[in-house]
N, C-alpha and C positions, 0 to 999 in steps of 0.2 A: 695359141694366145698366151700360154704361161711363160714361154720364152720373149716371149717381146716383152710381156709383162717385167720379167726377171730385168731387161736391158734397158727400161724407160727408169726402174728403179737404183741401177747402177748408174745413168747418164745423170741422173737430180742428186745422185748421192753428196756431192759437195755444198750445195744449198744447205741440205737437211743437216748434215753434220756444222753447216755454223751456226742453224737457227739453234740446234742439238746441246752446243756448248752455253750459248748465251741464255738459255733455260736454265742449264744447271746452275750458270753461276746468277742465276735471277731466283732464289729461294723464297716463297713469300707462302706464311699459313693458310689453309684453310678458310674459304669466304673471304681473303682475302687475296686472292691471286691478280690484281688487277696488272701490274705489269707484265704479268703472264701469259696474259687474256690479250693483252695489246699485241706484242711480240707477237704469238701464233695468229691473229687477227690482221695482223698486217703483210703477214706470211699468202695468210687464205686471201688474199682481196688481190697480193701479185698472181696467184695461179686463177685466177678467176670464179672464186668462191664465193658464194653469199650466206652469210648468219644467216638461218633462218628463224633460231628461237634463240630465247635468255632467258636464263633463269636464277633465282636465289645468289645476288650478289655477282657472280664469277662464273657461274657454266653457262654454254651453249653448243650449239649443235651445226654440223652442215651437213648436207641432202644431196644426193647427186640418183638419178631416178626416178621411175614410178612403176605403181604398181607390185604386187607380187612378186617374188616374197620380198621381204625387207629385213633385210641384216643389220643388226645393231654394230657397229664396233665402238669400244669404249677405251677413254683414255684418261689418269687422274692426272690432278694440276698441281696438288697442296707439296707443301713440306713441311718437317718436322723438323722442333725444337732439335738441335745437336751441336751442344758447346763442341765451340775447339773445330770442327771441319774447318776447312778452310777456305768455302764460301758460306760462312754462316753470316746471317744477320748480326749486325752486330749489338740491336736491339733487342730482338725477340730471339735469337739465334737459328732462325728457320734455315735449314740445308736438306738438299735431296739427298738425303741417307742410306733414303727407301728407292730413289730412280725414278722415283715416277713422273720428273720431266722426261726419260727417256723412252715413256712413252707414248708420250707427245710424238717426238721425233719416227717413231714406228711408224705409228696412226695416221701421221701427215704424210710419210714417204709411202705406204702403202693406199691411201688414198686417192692421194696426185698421180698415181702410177694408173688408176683404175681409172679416175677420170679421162687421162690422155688417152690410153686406152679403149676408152669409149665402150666400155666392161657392161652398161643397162642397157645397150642400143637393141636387146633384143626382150628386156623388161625386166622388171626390178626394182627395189631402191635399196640405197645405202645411206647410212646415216651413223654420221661420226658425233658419239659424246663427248664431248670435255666438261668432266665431273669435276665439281670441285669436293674440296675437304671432305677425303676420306680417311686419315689420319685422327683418331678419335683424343684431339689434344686443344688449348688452348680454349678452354669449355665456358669461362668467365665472357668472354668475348662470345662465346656462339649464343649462350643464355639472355646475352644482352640483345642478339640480334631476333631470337624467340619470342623474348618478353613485347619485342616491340613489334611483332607478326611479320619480319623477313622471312622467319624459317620454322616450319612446326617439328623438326626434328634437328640434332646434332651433326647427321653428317650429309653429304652431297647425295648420294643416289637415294637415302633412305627420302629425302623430301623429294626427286624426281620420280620415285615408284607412289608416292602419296599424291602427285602431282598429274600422275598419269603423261609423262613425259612418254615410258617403255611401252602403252598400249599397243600400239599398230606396229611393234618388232614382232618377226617370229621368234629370234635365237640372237643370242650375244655371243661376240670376242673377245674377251680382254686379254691381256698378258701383262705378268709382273717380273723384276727385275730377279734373280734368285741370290744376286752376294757371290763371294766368291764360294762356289763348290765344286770343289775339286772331284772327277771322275766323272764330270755327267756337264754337259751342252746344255740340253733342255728340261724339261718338266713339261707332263701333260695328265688329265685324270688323277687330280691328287683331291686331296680334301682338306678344306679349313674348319678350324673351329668355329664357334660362335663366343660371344662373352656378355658378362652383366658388368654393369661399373656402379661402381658400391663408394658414400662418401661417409665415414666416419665419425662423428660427434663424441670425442670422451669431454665428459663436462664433470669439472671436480670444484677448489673454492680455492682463493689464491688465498696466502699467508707469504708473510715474511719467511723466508726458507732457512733462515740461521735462527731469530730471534726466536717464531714462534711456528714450526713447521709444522706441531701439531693437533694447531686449531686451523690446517688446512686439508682438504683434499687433491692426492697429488692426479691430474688425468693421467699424466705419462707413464704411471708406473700402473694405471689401470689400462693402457693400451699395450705396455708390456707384459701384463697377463693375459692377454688376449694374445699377440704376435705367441706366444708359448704355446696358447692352448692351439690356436690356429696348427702349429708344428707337429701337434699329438692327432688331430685328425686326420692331417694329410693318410697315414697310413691305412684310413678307413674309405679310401678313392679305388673304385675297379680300375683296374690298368689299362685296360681296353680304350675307356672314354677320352683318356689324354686330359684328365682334369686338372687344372693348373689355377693357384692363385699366389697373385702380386701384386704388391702396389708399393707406396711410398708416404711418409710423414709430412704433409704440405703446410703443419703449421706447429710448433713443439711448444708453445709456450709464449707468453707474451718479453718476459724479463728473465734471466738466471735468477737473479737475487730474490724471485717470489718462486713458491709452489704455483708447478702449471693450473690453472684451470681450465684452459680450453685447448684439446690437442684436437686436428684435423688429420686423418688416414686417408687415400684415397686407394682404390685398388678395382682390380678384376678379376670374376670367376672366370674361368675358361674351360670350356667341354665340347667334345664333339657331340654330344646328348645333349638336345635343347632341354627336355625333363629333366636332367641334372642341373643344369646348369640352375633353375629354379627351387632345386633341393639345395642344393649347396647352399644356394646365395642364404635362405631363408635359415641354414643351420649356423652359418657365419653370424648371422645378426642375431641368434639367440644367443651363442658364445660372447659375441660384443654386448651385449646388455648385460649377461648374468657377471662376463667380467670387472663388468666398472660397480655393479651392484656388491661384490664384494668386498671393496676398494672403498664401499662410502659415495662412489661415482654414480653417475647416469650414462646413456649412451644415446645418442640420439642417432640411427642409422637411414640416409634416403637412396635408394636404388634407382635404377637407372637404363634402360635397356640399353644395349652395345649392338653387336649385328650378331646375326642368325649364325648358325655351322654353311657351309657352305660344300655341295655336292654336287658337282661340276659331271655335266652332261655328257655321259661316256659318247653317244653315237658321234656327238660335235668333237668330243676329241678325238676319235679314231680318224679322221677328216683332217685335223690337225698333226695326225702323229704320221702320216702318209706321208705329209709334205714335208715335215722336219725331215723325213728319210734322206730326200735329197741332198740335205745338208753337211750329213749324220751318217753313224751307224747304230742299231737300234741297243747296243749295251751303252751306249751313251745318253738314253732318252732315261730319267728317271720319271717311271710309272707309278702311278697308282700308291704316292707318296700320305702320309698322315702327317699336316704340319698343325702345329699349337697354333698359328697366323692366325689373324681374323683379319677380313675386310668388308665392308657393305656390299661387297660383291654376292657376299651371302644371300642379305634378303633379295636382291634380284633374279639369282638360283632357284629362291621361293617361288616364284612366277613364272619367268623364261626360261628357256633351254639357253644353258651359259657357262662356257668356260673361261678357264681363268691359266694358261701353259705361260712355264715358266721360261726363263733364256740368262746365259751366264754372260761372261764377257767382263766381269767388274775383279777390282780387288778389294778385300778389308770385308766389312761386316755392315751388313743389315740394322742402319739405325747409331753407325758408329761412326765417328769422327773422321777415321780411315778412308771412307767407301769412296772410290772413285773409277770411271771408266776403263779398262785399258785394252780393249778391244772394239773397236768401232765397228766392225765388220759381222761380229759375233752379236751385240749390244743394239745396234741399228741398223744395221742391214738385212741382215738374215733373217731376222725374225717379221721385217716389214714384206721378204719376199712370200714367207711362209703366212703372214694374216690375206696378201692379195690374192697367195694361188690355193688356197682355203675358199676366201670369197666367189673366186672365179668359178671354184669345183660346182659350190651350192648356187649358183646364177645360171650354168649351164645345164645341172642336172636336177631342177626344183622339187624331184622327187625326194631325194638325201634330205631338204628340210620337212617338207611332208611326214616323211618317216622320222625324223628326229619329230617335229610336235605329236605324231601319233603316240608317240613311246612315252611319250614326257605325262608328267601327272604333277600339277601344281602341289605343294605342302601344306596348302589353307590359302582363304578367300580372303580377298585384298578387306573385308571386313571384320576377320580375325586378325587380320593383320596390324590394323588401327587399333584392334583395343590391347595389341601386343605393345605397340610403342607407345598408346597412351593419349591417342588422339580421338578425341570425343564428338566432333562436328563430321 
């Protein structure tokens, strides 16, 4: 069956690769992917597909099966801001930096392969996500869609695990693009961070900046005592955790010609320790208060949660790393990798048994102007034969998911979980 499988996906390959291009160059944010959502929806209604769900703006789902067990595959929609690519918006500048139209085109080609195939005829289901905004950007806009009860959280899977979209999966697929990386094909059993997103408040007093500078409070130069002090503790981070913090100045002042009064920081801690991640943050915002307190300043700091670390389900990888074999030889699979990444891929980790393997095929950089396809073969083919004859394995031998949920141990109760990102009802 993995053979004919393999031929059904070579025979559709010309399809997938035009719907594939007209994705990338269709870039649209987060909650807002609607010509995304059409595109692939009009895709799914020639092969004889039906939406069975929608949800939060931009995602939905389709089902082919019944019954035991039921295999999640997932696939994100969004893009991210990236001046300069050369399919960016030329509004908001959204471009796939990140690939995650191409895995749309996976997800559909290894889909349509199982359906033709006729992959549940002996029980099963499958059900394909289309997440939107998992890109944790363009936050003004998702706050507005919060405010107005669209979405009780920032990004796509985090309001569909709230939503109880994932209950009746046993185990997830996903795959992410890797950039160009030289020396290695795939990725499988790595691990992501998790992060906080932390928004800055330096509040000082504006003045005239030549006239009379010093009947003012400068914020700026109380955020640049902070950026310093920030630089003196990095050295106090265990090296192990992969602790990381960054961010950027989203607001510097209203005019030159006065002292700042009001500067905006934004940023994020980054730990593969969820407990860290919670020390950190709360040592950061004591540094940012006491620094603008010495300045004359205030600091108003409000936090944020981002997504979980994420620890990708070894049994489901081994399963994955079998079939990459066929592709492959195993000094070209990069293993058991530690990436600073974060995705909401994380908190659904928390719950299901779920990987997250990676696939080369691109050139340029991750989230950079450059990135573009140049392997179709590597990029969307391969990795769609390697999600169907995965799915095929776990359909034929429902023992493999059995033993994957027997092994699995949830990270905390979907009730810890709500009061982790702060939802009260």
């Amino acid at each position: 069956m993995k053979k004919q499988c393999i031929e059904l996906i070579d025979s559709q390959s010309n399809e997938i690769l035009e719907l594939s291009k007209r994705l990338f160059e269709t870039p649209e944010l987060g909650f807002k992917e609607h010509k995304t959502k059409a595109l692939i929806q009009d895709f799914l209604k020639k092969e004889g597909f039906t939406v069975s769900k929608e949800y939060f703006e931009t995602g939905f789902e389709i089902t082919i099966g019944s019954g035991k067990p039921h295999i999640g595959l997932i696939c994100e929609l969004d893009a991210i801001p990236t001046q300069g690519h050369r399919c960016a918006d030329p509004v908001d500048h959204a471009a796939h930096s990140c690939g995650h139209s191409t895995q749309v085109g996976i997800m559909l080609s290894a889909i349509t392969a199982l359906k033709k195939l006729d992959a549940v005829k002996n029980g099963g289901t499958i059900t394909l996500f289309f997440t939107p905004a998992e890109e944790f950007c363009d936050l003004a806009y998702r706050k507005e869609l919060q405010k107005a009860g669209k979405i009780k959280t920032l990004s796509g899977k985090t309001n569909m695990l709230l939503a109880g979209c994932f209950d009746d999966i046993d185990l997830c697929i996903h795959m992410h693009g890797m950039g160009e990386y030289r020396g290695y094909k795939f990725s499988v059993d790595s691990t992501l961070a998790g992060f906080l997103y932390k928004e800055y408040n330096f509040i000082g007093k504006a003045s005239h900046a030549a006239v009379c500078p010093d009947q003012g409070v400068n914020a700026l130069n109380a955020f640049a005592l902070f950026q310093s002090a920030v630089g003196m503790l990095r050295e106090t981070f265990v090296d192990e955790d992969k602790n990381r913090i960054h961010g950027m100045i989203t607001k510097g002042g209203d005019t030159v010609n006065s002292i700042p009064s009001h500067v905006v920081y934004e940023g994020y801690v980054r730990s593969f320790n969820t407990l860290k991640l919670q020390s950190i943050s709360d040592q950061l915002t004591h540094t940012a208060k006491h620094c603008a307190q010495a300045l004359n300043g205030e600091c108003e700091v409000h936090d944020m949660p981002g997504y979980l670390p994420f620890h990708q389900n070894h049994d489901l990888s081994m399963i994955i790393y079998k079939n990459m074999l066929e592709f492959t030889t195993e000094d070209q699979i990069l293993t058991d990798e530690k990436s600073v990444a974060a995705g909401d891929i994380g908190d659904l980790g928390c719950f299901i048994p779920t990987i997250q393997f990676g696939y080369t095929g691109f050139k340029g950089t991750m989230h950079g102007k450059d990135l573009e396809v140049i392997s179709e073969q590597e990029v969307y083919i391969e990795p769609a034969k390697i999600v169907a004859m995965s799915v095929l394995d776990l359909l034929q031998d429902p023992s493999l998911v059995d033993n994957i949920k027997k092994n699995f141990k949830p990270e905390m109760t979907m009730e810890e979980y709500k009061q982790y990102v702060g939802i009260t009802d």
